[in-house]
C-alpha positions in Angstrom: 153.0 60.0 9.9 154.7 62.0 12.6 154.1 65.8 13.0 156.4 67.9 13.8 155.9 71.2 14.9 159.1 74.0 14.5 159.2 76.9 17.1 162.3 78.5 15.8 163.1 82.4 15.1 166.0 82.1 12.5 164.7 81.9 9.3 168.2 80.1 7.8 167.7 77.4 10.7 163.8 77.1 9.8 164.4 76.2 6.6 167.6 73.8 7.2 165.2 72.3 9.3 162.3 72.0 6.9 164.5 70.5 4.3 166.0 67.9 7.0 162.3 66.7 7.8 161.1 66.6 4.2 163.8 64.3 3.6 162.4 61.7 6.1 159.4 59.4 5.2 158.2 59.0 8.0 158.0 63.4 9.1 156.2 65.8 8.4 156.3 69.6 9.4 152.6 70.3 10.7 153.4 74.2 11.2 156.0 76.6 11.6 156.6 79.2 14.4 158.9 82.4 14.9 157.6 83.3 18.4 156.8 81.5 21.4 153.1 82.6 21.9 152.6 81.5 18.3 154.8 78.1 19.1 152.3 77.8 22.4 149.4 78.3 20.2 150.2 76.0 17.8 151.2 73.6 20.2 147.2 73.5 21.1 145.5 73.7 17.9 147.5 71.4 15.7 148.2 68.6 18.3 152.2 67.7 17.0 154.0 64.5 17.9 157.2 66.5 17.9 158.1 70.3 19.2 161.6 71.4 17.9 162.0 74.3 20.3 164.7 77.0 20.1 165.4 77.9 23.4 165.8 81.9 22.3 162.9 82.9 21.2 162.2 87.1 20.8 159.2 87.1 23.3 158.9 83.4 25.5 162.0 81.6 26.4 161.5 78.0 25.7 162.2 77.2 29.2 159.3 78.7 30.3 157.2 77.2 26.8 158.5 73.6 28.3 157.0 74.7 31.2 153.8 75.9 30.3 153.2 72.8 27.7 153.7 70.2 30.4 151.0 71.8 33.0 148.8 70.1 30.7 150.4 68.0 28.1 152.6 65.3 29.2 152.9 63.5 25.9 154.3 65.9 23.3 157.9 65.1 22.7 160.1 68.3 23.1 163.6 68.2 21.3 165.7 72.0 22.3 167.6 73.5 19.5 170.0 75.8 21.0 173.5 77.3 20.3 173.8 77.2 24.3 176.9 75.0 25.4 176.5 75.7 29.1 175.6 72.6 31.4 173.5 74.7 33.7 171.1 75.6 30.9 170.9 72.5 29.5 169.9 70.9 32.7 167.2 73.4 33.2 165.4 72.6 30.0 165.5 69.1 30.5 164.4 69.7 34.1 162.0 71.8 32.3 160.3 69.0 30.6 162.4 68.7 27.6 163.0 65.2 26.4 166.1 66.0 24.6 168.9 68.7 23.4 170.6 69.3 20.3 173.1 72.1 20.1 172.3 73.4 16.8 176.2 73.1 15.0 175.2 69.3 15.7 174.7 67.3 11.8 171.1 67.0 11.1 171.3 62.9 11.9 171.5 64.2 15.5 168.1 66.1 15.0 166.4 62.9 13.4 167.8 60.3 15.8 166.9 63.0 18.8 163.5 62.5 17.5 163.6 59.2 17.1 164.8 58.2 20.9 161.9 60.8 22.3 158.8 59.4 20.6 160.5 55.8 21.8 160.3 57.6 25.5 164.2 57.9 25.7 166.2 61.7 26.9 168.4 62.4 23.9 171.6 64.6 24.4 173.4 65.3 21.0 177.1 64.3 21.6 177.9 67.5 22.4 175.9 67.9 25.1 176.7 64.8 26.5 180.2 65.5 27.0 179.4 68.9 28.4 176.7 67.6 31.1 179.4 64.9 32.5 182.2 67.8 32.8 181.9 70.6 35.3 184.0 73.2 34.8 185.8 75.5 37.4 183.9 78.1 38.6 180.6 77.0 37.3 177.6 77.1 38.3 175.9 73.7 38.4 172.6 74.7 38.0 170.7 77.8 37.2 169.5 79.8 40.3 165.9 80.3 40.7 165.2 83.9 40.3 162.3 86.2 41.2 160.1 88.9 39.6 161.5 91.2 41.8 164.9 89.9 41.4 164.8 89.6 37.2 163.3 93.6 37.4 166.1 94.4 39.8 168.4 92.8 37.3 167.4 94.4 34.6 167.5 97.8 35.9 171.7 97.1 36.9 172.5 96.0 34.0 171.1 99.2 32.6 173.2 101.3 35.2 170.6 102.2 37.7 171.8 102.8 41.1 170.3 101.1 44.0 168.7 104.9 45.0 167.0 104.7 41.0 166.3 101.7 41.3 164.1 102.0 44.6 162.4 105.3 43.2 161.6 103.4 40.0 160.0 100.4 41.9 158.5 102.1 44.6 160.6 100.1 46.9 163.0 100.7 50.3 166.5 101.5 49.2 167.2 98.5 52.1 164.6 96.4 50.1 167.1 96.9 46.3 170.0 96.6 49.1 168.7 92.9 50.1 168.0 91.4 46.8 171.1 92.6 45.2 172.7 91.0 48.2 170.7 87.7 47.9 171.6 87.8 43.8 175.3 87.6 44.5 174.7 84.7 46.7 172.4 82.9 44.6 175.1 83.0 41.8 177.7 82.3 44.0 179.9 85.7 42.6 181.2 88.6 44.1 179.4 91.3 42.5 176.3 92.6 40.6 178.3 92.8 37.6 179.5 89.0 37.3 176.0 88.6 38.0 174.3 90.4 35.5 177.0 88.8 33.0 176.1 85.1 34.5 172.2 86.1 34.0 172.7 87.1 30.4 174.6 83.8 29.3 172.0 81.9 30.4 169.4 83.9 29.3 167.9 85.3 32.5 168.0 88.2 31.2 
């Protein structure tokens, strides 16, 4: 019997989900998990063949759960569940550790077969995904830029309207220093200003 664990904060998804699994022989839901440190604890303690990780989770973005799973686990199959249509962010999950992506308006035949081509060692992309990973669009970015600590607090603190001067104060930093990684932001993201950035780093979750 395969176990497969759910990391997932939607309660309607959970329990389409659920209901998919039960319908297969072969599954079966070993636990259920609303947060990522739950999903990370879990992950531990009940051993699953199968993670189906939403990538939004309230606390632990499953980026960084993909991450954390694979310093020390290298067999666990991953399958992301996101809403997420962005080829940047689909590539960082699978780069991640992921071994596949569903976009979650995908029919639940796309789940199971997702499964399926993981535990046979395959990278499953839903159909959706597929099409959107072979198509770059204008003006996008065609991967997601490694950020900092320093950066993501900086970040944060624009896109609550700080000013450089509030934001050094707050961080106990030059105003040169908030000057330079504002600077280096815009170039990571390859924008014009703080504001396209701060709107880039919340549709990939950054932020």
């Amino acid at each position: 019997m395969i176990k497969v664990l759910l990391i997932d904060d939607h309660p309607i998804v959970m329990e389409g989900l659920k209901n998919l699994l039960s319908q297969q022989e072969d599954f079966t839901v070993a636990g259920c998990c609303s947060t990522g440190k739950e999903g990370l604890q879990a992950i531990e303690t009940l051993a699953p063949d199968v993670v189906l990780l939403d990538i939004n989770l309230p606390d632990v973005s499953g980026i960084d759960i993909c991450r954390q799973v694979r310093k020390h686990d290298k067999d666990v199959r991953i399958i992301a569940l996101s809403v997420h249509n962005e080829r940047p962010v689909i590539k960082n999950i699978l780069g991640s550790g992921a071994n596949g992506y569903v976009l979650k308006n995908s029919v639940g035949e796309e789940i199971i077969t997702a499964i399926n081509a993981a535990l046979n060692g395959e990278t499953y992309l839903c159909h959706a995904a597929r099409n959107i990973v072979s198509t770059i669009q204008e003006g996008e970015l065609t991967e997601i830029p490694k950020i900092t600590r320093r950066e993501k607090e900086i970040m944060l603190l624009v896109s609550k309207g700080l000013t450089t001067a509030q934001i050094a104060e707050q961080l106990f930093i030059s105003f040169h220093t908030v000057e330079s990684h504002r600077k280096n932001l815009i170039e990571k993201f390859d924008v014009s200003t703080m504001t396209a950035v701060i709107k880039l780093a919340t549709q990939y979750g950054l932020l």
